[in-house]
N, C-alpha and C positions, 0 to 999 in steps of 0.2 A: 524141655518144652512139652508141655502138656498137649494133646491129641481132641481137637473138640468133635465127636460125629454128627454135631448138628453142621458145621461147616461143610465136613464130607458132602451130606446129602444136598444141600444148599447146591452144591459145587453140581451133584448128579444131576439134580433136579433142574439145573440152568443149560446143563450137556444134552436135553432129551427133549428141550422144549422145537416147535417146530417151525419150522425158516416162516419170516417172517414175507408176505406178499405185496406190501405195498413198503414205498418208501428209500433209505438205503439199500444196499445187497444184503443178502441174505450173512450173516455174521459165519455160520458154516459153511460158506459157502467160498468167505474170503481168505479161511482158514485150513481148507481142506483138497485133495481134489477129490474130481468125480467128473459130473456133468456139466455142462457150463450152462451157468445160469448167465440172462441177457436182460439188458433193458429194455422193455415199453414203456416210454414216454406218452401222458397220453393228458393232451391239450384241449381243455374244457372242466369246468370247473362244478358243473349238474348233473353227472351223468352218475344215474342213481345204480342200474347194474351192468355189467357189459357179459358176453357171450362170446367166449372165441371159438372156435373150431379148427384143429390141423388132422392132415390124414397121412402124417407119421405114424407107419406100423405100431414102433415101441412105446408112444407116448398115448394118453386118455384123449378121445376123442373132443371130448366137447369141456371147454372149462368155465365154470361161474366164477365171476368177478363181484363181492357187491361194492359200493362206493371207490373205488380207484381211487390210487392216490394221485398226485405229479407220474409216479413211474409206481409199474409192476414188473416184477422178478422173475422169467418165466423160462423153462429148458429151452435151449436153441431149438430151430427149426421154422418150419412153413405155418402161418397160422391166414385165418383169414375171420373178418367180421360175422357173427351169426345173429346177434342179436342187441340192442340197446336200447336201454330205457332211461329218457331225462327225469330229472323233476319235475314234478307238475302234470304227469301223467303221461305221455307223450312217447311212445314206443317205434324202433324202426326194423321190420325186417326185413333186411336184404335180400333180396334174390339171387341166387346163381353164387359163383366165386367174388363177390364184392368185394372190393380191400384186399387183397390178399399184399400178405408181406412175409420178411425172413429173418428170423431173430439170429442175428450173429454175434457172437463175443466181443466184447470191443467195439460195435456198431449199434448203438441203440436206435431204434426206430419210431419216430414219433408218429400217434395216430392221433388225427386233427376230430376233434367229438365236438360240434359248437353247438349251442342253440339259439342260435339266431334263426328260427324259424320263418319263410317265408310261402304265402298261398301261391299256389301253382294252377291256370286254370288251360286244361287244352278244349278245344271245340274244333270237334269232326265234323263235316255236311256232308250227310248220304239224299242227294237229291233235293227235298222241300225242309227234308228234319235234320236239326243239328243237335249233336250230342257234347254236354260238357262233361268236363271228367276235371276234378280237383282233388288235387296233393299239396300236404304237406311237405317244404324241403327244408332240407339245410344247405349251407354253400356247399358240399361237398358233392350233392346229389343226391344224396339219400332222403327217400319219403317215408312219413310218419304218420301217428294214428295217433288221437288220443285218447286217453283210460275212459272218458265218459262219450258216449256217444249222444246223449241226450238232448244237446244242442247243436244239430250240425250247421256247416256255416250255409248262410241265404245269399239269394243270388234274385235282381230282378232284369227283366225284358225289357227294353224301350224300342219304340218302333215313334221317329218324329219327336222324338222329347217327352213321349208318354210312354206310361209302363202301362207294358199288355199282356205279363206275366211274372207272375211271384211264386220261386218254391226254392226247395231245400236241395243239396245234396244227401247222396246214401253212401252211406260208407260200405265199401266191398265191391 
């Protein structure tokens, strides 16, 4: 039986390539031990980059996602939301520990990303003057920015069925 070393290297070359992030499990991963790799499940179909962050000593602080698939492949442990960005320009950063969850072997964890975006409007009264403050949300809670600022959304006054003031929100 003859010896081909184009197959050899074929063979090498297929042995070194690197686990794959989105999708199935990692094919070295189902074959080998080591570290356990776990599922993120993660439910929304726009969500252009994601942002985890866990504060596991031995693992990278902060990891980029871009386009998720159904599920991501990720070393067990604590992670929590740091950053997300839909399509259409639409960015959310969380404050504080937001999300947080725990990747366990055998336990996949699904992270719910929708965008079914809806305006959020609160109004404070300090005496004669009232202050509105508008957000973007999603069902989960989470509020969002969009990439253009150039149109923000209008808002008018009625005082008796007439309008006795007309302006914009400021983002920030």
């Amino acid at each position: 039986m003859e010896h081909n070393p184009l197959s050899w290297a074929m063979t090498f070359a297929l042995a070194i390539l690197p686990a794959q992030a989105k999708g199935d499990a990692p094919p070295a991963q189902k074959r080998s031990p080591g570290p356990a790799v776990c599922e993120l499940k993660i439910e929304g179909q726009v969500v252009e980059k994601l942002w985890l962050y866990t504060t596991d000593p031995d693992k990278e602080n902060n990891i980029e996602i871009d386009r998720p698939g159904p599920s991501v492949w990720l070393p067990a442990g604590k992670y929590a939301l740091n950053m997300l960005t839909l399509r259409g320009g639409f960015s959310s950063v969380p404050m504080g520990d937001v999300d947080p969850f725990t990747l366990a072997p055998g336990a996949p964890h699904v992270l719910r990303l929708d965008a079914t975006l809806k305006p959020v409007v609160e109004v404070f009264r300090e005496g004669r003057v009232l202050s509105l403050a508008y957000r973007l949300m999603d069902r989960s809670g989470r509020s969002y920015l969009p990439k253009d600022h150039s149109k923000p959304p209008r808002f008018t006054v009625y005082q008796d069925e007439k309008p006795v003031a007309e302006c914009a929100f400021e983002y920030g």
